[in-house]
C-alpha positions in Angstrom: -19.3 -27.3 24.2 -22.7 -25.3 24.3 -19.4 -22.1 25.3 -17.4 -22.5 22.8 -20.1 -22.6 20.5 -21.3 -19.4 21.7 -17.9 -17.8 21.7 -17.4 -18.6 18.2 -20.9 -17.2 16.8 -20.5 -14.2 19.1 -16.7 -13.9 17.5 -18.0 -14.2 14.2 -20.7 -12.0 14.5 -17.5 -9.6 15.8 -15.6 -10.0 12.6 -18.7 -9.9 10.7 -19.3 -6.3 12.2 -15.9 -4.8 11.8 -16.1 -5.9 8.5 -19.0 -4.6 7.5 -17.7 -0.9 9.5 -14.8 -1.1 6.5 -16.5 -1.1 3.8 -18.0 2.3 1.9 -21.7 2.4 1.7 -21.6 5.4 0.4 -18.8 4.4 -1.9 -20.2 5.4 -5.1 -21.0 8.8 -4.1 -17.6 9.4 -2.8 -15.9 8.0 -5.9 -18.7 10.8 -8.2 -17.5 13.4 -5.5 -13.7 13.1 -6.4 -14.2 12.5 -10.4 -17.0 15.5 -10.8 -13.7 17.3 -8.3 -11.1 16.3 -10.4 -12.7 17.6 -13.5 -13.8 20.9 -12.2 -10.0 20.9 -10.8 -9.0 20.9 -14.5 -10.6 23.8 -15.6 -9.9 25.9 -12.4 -13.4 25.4 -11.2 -14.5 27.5 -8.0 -17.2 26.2 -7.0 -16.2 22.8 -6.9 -13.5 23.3 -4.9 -15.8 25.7 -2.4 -17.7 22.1 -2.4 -15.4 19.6 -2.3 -13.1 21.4 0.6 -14.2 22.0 4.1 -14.2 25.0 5.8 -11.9 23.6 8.4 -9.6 21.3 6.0 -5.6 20.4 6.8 -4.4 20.1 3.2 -0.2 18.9 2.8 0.8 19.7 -0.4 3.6 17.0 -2.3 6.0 19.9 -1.9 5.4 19.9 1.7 3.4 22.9 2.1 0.5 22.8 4.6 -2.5 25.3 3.6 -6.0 25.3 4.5 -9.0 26.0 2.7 -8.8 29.5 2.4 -5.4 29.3 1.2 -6.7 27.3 -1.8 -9.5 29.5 -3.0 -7.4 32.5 -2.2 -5.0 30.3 -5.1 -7.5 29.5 -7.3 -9.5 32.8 -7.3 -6.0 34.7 -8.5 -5.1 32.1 -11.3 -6.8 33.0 -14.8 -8.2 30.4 -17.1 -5.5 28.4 -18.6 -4.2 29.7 -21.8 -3.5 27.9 -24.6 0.1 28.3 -24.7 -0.1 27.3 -21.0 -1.4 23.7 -22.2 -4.4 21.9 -20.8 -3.9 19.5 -17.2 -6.7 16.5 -17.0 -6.9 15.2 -13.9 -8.1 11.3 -13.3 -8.1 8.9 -10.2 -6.8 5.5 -10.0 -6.6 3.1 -8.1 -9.7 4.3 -5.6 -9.2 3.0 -2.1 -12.6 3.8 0.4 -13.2 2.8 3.6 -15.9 4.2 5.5 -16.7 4.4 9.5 -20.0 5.7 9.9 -20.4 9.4 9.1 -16.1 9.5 8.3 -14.3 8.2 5.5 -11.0 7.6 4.0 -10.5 8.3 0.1 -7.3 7.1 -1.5 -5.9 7.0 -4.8 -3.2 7.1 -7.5 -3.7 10.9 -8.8 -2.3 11.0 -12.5 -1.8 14.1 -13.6 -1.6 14.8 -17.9 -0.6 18.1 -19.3 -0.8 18.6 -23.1 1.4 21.7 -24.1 1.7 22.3 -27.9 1.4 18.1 -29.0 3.7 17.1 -26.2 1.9 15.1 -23.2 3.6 15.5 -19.6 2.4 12.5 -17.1 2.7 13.2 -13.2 1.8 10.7 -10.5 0.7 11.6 -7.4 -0.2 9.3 -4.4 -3.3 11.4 -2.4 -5.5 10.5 0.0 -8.0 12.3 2.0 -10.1 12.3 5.2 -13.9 13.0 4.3 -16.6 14.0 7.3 -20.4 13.8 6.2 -22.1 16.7 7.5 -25.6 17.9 6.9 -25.9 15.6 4.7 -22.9 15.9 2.6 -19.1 14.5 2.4 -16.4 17.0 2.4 -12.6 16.9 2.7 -11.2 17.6 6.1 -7.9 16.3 5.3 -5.7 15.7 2.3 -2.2 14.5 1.9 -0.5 14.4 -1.8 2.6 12.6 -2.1 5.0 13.5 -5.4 5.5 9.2 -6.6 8.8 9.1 -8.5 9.0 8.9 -12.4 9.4 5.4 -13.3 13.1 6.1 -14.8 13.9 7.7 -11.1 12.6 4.0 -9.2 14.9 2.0 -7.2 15.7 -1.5 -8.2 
């Protein structure tokens, strides 16, 4: 009696562990991290993305495209400010999905995409998620993955 007793409470204490290693202590900050990211994204903002990307980052693209860090400030130095006639792309996250191991975390989310060009309002949905390492004292993205999700008229029955 007095070992299964103790097998159960050390069990429990187990679960009670892993769970506590799943969830995001420092949830809130990551969730600011991608917003304040996604924002700065919209407006072509350099230093954001010189923030929010590591120096040593894996980045596949939806179109299947696998580029690293410098490849995406090398891309976002060259573009220009968006011109009007261009239209305007906000950028917002949905769906947020963190789980956090220690000093590593995983950030994932519905990315939705809206482009207003001249009155008329393109929506693109994006399934991204992304592999964050906390180092000196600050989370960056060491991995990303953006997947293309299908318009709803495209969706199998």
């Amino acid at each position: 009696m007095k070992h299964t007793l103790l097998s159960s409470i050390l069990l429990l204490s187990l679960t009670c562990g892993l769970q506590a290693e799943t969830t995001a202590p420092d949830g809130a900050e990551l969730t600011k991290l991608l917003r304040d990211f996604l924002a700065g994204a919209g407006r072509n903002d350099i230093s954001m993305h010189e923030r929010f990307w590591a120096d040593d980052l894996i980045y596949t693209a939806s179109a299947g495209r696998r580029i690293g860090k410098a490849d995406i400030m090398r891309e976002v130095r060259a573009e220009q400010t968006p011109k009007p006639e261009d239209g305007t792309t906000v950028y917002a996250a949905e769906d947020i999905r963190i789980q956090q191991y220690g000093d590593t975390a995983i950030v994932a989310f519905r990315l939705v995409a809206t482009t207003d060009k001249g009155g008329a309002k393109e929506v693109k949905n994006y399934l991204n998620s992304g592999t964050f390492l906390k180092r000196g004292g600050k989370w960056q993205a060491v991995n990303w993955q953006a997947t293309a999700m299908p318009k709803a008229e495209e969706k199998a029955p």
